[in-house]
N, C-alpha and C positions, 0 to 999 in steps of 0.2 A: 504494500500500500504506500501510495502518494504521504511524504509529511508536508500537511496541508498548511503549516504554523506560519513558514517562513517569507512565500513568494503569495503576489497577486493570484489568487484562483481564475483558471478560467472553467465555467460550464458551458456545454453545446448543447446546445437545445435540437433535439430531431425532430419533432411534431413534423415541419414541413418533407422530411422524408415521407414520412407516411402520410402526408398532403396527396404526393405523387404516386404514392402506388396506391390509393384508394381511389385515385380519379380512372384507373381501369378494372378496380375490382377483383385484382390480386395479390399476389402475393411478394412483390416486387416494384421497388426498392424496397428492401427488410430494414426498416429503424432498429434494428439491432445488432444489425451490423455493420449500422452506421456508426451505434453508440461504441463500437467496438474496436473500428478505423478513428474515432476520435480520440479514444484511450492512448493508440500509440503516437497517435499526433499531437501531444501534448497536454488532452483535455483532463482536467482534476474532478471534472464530474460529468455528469448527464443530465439535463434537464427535461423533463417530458409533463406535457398539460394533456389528461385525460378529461377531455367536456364534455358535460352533460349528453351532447348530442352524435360524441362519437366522431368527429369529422376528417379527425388526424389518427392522433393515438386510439388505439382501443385497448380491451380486459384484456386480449392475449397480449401485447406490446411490453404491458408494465410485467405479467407474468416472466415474460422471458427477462426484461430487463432485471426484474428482481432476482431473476436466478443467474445470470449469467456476467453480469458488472461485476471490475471490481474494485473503482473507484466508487464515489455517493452517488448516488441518484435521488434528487431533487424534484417530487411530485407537484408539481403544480396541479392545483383544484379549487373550484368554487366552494363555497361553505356551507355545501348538503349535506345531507342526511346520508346519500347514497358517498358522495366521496367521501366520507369520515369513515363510514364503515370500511370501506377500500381500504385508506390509505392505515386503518388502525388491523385490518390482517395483515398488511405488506410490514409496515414498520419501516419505510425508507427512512434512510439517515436525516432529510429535511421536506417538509413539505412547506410550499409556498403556496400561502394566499389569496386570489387573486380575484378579481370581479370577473362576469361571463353573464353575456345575454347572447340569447341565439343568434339574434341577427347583426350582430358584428362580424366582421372581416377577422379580427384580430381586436386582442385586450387594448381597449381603446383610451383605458386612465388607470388612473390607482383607485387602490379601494376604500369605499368610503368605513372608516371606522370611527371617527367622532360621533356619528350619529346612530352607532349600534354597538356599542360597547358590549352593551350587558351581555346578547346573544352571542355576539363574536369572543367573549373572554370565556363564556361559558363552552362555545364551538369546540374551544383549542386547547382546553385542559388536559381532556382524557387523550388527544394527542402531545402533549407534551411528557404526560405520565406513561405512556406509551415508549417514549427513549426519541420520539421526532424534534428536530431542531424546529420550531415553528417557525417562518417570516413572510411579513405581510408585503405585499405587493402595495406602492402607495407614492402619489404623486408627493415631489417636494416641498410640503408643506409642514409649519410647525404643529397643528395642530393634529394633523395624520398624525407625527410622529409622535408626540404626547400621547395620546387615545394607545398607539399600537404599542408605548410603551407601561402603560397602565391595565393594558391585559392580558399584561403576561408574554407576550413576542418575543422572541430572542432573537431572530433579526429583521432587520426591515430590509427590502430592495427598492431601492428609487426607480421611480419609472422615469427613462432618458428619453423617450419617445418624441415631448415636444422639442428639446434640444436638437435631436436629430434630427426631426422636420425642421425647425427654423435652418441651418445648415444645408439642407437640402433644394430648400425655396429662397437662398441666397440671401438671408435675412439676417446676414449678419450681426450687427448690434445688437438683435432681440438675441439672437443664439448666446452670443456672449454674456447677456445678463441671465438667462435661464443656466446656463453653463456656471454663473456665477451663484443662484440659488443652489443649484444641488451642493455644490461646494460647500456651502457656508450648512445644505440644513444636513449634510453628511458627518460636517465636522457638530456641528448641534446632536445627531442621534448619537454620536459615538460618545459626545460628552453623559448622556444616559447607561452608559453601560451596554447600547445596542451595538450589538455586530451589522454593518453595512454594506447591502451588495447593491449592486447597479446594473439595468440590463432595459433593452428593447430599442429595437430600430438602430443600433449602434453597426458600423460599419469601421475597415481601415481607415476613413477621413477622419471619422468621430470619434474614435477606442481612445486618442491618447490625451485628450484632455481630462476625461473621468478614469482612466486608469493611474493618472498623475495624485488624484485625489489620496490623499496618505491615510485615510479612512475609509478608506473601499478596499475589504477583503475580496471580492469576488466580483465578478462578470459575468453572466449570464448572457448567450450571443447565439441565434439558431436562423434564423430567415433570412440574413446576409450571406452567414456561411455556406448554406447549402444551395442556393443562387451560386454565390462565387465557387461552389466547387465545379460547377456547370464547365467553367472555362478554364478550371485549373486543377481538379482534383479535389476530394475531401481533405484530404490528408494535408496538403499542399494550401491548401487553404485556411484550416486551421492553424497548422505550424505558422503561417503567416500572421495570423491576427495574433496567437501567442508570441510573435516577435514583439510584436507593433507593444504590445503592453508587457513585456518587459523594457522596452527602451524607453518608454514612458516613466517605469518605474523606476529607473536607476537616474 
């Protein structure tokens, strides 16, 4: 096993694997063997979102991944009944948090937790007593960060998403200041005692400003990647973003 204490983490997110082999209904591209070519290409974990509705990941996905990883594998789930039950027979090393409605493309913000405390601290117990690192998926904000640190969370992951669309739509100033909130509410959660991970929409342009953050244990990076392995390899792809955020971090 990876010692995860010392360096920036990077996690690969596969969902979009199995984006592609569920759009013909087989059994091909295997997310598990994606998560497997990530392993030796650097990656310190796995990240997989099982949704409500099935669309990427599915029951068998996480089965195999549970059995065959063997770095962490990080459950991303909504805060059902049904994914509690899941992810409390798996016991993955961390499950993440996250908001989910059907009709989204992709997790479209962070999760609202100031306005549901009671349920979400009550959600995340019996996973935490369970041996799960909990963390909440949540936009940069101080009052997310408070709520998710008052219920118990042990880590939070910022969502970089509008940072990365301002960046993308050439907006720079606004990029710069949103770049400048995470910063500041990164070093804010870590002042809590939370552990800090960062992740969504992040790309080689975008990896080294928030991996420079001295308070971001982890990264969390799957829909670039597997795009960019299109033109370059998985393997080859990830070892590259794993460059890009070490040279960030040194």
């Amino acid at each position: 096993m990876t010692d995860y204490a010392g360096r920036l983490r990077l996690g690969v997110n596969i969902d979009h694997v199995a984006t592609v082999r569920n759009a013909r209904g087989g059994a091909y591209p295997d997310p598990v063997r994606a998560a497997k070519i990530a392993e030796e290409a650097g990656a310190d974990g796995i990240t997989a979102h099982l949704r409500e509705d099935r669309r990427h990941i599915t029951d068998p996905d996480i089965d195999a991944l549970v059995e065959t990883l063997s770095v962490p594998l990080n459950f991303e789930m909504a805060a059902t009944d049904e994914m509690q039950a899941i992810a409390l027979r798996h016991k993955p090393h961390a499950v993440c948090i996250v908001p989910e409605r059907r009709e989204e493309r992709t997790t479209e913000g962070g999760l609202e937790v100031a306005k549901d405390e009671n349920r979400l601290a009550h959600f995340i117990a019996p996973l935490r007593e369970a041996g799960c690192r909990v963390s909440i998926f949540i936009a940069a904000d101080r009052a997310q960060i408070d709520a998710a640190h008052r219920i118990g969370a042990q880590v939070i992951e910022l969502h970089t998403g509008a940072y990365c669309d301002l960046h993308a739509e050439g907006r720079l100033d606004e990029r710069d200041a949103e770049c400048a909130r995470l910063a500041e509410m990164a070093e804010y959660a870590h002042s809590l005692g939370l552990e800090v991970h960062a992740g969504h929409g992040l790309t080689y342009d975008t990896v080294g400003a928030v991996a420079a953050f001295p308070e971001v244990m982890e990264l969390n990076i799957g829909h670039f990647l597997i795009g960019e392995a299109i033109f370059r390899g998985l393997q080859p792809a990830i070892a590259e973003m794993r460059r890009l955020m070490d040279a960030a971090r040194a």
